[in-house]
C-alpha positions in Angstrom: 79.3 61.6 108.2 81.8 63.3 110.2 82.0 67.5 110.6 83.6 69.8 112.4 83.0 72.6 114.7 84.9 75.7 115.5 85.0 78.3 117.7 87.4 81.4 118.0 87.8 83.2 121.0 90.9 86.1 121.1 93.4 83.9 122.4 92.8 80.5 120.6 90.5 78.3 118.9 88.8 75.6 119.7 87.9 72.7 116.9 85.8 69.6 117.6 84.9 66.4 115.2 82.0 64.7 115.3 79.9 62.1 113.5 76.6 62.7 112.6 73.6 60.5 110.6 73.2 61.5 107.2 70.9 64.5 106.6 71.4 66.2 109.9 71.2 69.8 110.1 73.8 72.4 112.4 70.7 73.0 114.8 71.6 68.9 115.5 75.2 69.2 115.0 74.8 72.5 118.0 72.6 70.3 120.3 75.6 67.2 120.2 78.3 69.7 121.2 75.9 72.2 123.5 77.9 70.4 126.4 81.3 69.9 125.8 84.1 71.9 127.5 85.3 73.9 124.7 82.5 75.9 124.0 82.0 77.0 127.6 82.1 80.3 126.7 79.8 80.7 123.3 76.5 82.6 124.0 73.8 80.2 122.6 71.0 82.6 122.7 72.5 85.0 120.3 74.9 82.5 118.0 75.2 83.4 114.7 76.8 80.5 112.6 78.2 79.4 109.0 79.7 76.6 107.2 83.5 77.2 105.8 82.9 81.1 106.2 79.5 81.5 104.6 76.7 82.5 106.8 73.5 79.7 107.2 70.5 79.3 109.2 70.6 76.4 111.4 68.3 74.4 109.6 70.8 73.9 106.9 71.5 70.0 105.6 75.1 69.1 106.4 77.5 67.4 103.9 80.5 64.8 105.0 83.5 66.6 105.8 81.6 70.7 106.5 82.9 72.9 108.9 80.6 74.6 111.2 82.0 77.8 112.4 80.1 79.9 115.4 80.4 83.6 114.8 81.3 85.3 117.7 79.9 89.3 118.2 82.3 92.0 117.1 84.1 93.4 120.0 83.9 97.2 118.4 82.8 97.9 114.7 85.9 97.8 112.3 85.2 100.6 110.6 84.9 102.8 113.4 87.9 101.9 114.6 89.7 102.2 111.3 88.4 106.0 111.1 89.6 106.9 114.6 93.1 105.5 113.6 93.1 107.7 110.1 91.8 110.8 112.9 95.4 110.3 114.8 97.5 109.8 111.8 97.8 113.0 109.5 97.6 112.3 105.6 101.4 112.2 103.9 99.7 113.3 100.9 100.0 116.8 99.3 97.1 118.9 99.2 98.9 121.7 96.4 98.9 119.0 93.7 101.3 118.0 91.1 
């Protein structure tokens, strides 16, 4: 069976194919691509991981064709950031009411 794997980083993405046995898990799929030059960067010891955008563990059964996405961790929480840009913006709506 063939899958893919993806990583993100901020300036690009990086996708590899590869083909597996049938019945493998991610944990294998991880181990195969552990080496390769594209995921130079990925912190193993605290990867978090999906398949086509929906969390799993990595002893999850792959299917033919599955993407394998590694989660990367959040540079700053989003909703922090969304409240410190509402903070610098003041509110166009009226306070006096209709």
């Amino acid at each position: 069976m063939r899958v893919a794997i993806v990583a993100a980083t901020a300036a690009h993405q990086e996708v590899v194919e590869i083909e597996l046995a049938e019945g493998s898990t991610v944990a294998e799929a991880l181990e195969r691509v552990r080496a390769h030059p594209a995921f130079a960067g990925v912190d193993w010891a605290r990867l978090r991981v999906g398949i086509w955008s929906r969390e799993c563990a990595t002893d999850t059964a792959l299917r033919d064709g599955d993407r394998i996405e590694l989660y990367r961790a959040l540079v700053a929480d989003p909703k922090a950031q969304r409240r410190a840009r509402a903070r610098l913006k003041p509110s166009t709506r009226s306070r006096s009411g209709p």
